[in-house]
C-alpha positions in Angstrom: 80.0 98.1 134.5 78.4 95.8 136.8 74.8 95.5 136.8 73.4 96.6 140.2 70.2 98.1 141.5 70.2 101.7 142.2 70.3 102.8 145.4 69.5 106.6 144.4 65.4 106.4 144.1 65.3 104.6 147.8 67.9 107.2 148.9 65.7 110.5 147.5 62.4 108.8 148.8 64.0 108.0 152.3 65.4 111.6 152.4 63.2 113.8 150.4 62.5 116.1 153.2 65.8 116.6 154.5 67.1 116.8 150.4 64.6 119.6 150.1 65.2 121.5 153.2 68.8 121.6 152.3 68.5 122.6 148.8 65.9 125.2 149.8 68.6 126.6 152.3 71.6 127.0 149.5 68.8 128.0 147.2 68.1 130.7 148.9 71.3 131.8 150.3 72.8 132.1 146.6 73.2 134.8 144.9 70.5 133.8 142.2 67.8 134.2 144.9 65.3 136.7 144.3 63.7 136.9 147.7 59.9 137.8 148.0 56.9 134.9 149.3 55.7 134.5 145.5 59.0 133.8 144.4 60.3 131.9 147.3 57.0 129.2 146.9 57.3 129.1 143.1 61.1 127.6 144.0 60.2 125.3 146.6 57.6 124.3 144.2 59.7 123.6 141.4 62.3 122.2 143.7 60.3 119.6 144.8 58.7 119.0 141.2 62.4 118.2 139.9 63.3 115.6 142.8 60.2 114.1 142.1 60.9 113.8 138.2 64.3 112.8 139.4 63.6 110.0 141.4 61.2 108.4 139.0 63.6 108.8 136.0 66.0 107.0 138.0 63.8 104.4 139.2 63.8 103.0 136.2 67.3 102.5 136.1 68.0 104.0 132.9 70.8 106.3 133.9 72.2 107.0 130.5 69.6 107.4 127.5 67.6 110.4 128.7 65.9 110.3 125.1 63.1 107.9 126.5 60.1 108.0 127.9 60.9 107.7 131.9 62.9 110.4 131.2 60.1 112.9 129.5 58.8 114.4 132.8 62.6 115.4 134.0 63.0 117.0 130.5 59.4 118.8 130.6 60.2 119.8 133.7 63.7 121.4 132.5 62.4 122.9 129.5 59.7 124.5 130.9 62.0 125.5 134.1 64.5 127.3 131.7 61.8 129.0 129.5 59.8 130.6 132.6 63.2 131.7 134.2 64.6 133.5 131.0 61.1 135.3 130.8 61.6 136.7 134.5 65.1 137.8 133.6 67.7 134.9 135.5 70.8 134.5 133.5 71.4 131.4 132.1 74.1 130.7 134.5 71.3 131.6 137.5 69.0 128.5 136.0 72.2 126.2 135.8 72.6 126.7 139.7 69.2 125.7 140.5 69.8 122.2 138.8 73.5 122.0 140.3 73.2 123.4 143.9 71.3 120.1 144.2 74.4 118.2 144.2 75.9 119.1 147.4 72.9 117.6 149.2 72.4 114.8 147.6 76.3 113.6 147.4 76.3 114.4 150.9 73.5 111.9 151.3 74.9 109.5 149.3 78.0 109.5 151.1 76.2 109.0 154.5 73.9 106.2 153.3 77.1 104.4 151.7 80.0 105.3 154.1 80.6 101.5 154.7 80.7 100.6 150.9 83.1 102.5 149.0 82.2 100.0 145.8 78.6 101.2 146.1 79.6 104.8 146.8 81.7 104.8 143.7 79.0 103.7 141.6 75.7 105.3 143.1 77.6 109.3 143.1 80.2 108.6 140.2 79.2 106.4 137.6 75.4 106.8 137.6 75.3 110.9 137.7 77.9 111.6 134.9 
C-alpha cells in the first residue's frame, strides 16, 4: 500500500457542516428515529461528537490499529453511545445505523472532492475505511 497523506481529516473539517446536515437528515428520516426536541438534540449532539472523534482518529493516520491511543476517544464515544441507547430501548441493529448511515454522506463527499483522481478515490473510501 502506498504511503500517502490522508485526505479524509481535511475532507470532514472542510465539510463538517454540510456532513452533519446530511446525516442529521437520513438520521431522522430512518426508521430508528424517535422524534421529540430532547431526543432529536441528544442525536445531533452525539452526531457531531462522533465526526469529531472521527476526524481526529484519522488525523493521525492510523487507519488500522484502533487499539491506540488516537483512537480512545472514537471508542469512548462508541461505548458509551451503545450503552446509553440499549438503556432507552434501541435495538442493537437501531445503534449500528447511527454509525453506518454516516457513510452515504461522507462517500458521497469523498467522491466529489476526488472525482478527478480515481487512485486517490480508491484509496481515501476503499482502502482506508475497511
Amino acid at each position: 500500500m502506498p504511503n500517502l497523506e490522508p485526505r479524509l481529516p481535511s475532507i470532514l473539517e472542510r465539510h463538517e457542516a454540510d456532513l452533519l446536515t446530511e446525516w442529521m437528515t437520513l438520521l431522522r428520516n430512518s426508521a430508528a428515529n424517535r422524534p421529540g426536541s430532547t431526543a432529536d438534540q441528544q442525536l445531533e449532539e452525539s452526531a457531531r461528537t462522533f465526526l469529531n472523534a472521527l476526524r481526529r482518529g484519522l488525523a493521525t493516520g492510523n487507519l488500522t490499529d484502533f487499539s491506540r491511543g488516537e483512537w480512545s476517544g472514537a471508542l469512548q464515544f462508541l461505548t458509551s453511545l451503545s450503552r446509553r441507547r440499549a438503556e432507552e430501548g434501541y435495538t442493537p441493529v437501531e445503534t449500528a445505523m447511527f454509525v453506518f448511515s454516516l457513510k452515504q454522506p461522507l462517500f458521497a463527499r469523498i467522491r466529489k472532492e476526488l472525482d478527478n483522481d480515481a487512485q486517490g478515490l480508491a484509496d481515501e473510501s476503499g482502502a482506508q475505511l475497511c
